[in-house]
N, C-alpha and C positions, 0 to 999 in steps of 0.2 A: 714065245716067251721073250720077253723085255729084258739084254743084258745091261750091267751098269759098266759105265765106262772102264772101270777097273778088270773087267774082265774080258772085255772088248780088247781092253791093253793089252794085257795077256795071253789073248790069241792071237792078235795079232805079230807081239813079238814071240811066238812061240812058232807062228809061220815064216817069220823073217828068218829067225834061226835055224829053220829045218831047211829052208829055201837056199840061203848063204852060205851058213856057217860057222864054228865057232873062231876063225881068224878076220871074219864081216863083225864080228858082232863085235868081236875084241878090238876093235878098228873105231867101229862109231863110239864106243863105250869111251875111250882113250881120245876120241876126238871132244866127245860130251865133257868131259873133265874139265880140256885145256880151257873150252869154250863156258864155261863156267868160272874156272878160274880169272880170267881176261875180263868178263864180264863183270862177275860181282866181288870179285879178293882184288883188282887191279895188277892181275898176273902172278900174285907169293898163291904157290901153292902151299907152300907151309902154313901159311895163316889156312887155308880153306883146308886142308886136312884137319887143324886143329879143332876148327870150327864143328867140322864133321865127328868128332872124338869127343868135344863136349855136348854136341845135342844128342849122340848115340848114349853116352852114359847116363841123360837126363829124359832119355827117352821124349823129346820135345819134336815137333815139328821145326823143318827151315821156313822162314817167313820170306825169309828174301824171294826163295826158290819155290813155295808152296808145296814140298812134299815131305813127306814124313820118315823122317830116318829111325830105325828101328833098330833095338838092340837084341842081338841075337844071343840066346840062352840056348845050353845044352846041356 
């Protein structure tokens, strides 16, 4: 059976995580941010959190970044 990359993604980091742990995971996570921030905010996190807060409440995809921020309902 053919998986799709989204799910490939997911097991794979689901073996990162079982492999490392959650103080690895919270490591690259925290790394992933900054290197984001630097990259496309020119280091204001404050701009890229907001950015993050309005495509979450408009439930939009990031274009810059190509991935889809999702608003989480409960």
């Amino acid at each position: 059976m053919k998986r799709t990359a989204a799910e490939r993604g997911r097991m794979g980091g689901t073996a990162t995580a079982t492999r490392h742990g959650t103080v690895h995971m919270e490591a690259i996570g925290r790394a992933g941010f900054w290197a984001t921030v630097e990259r496309h905010y020119g280091g204001d996190h404050q701009l890229y959190m907001q950015a993050l807060r309005d495509r979450q409440a408009k439930g939009q995809p990031d274009p810059a970044l190509g991935c889809q921020v999702k608003r989480v309902t409960n």
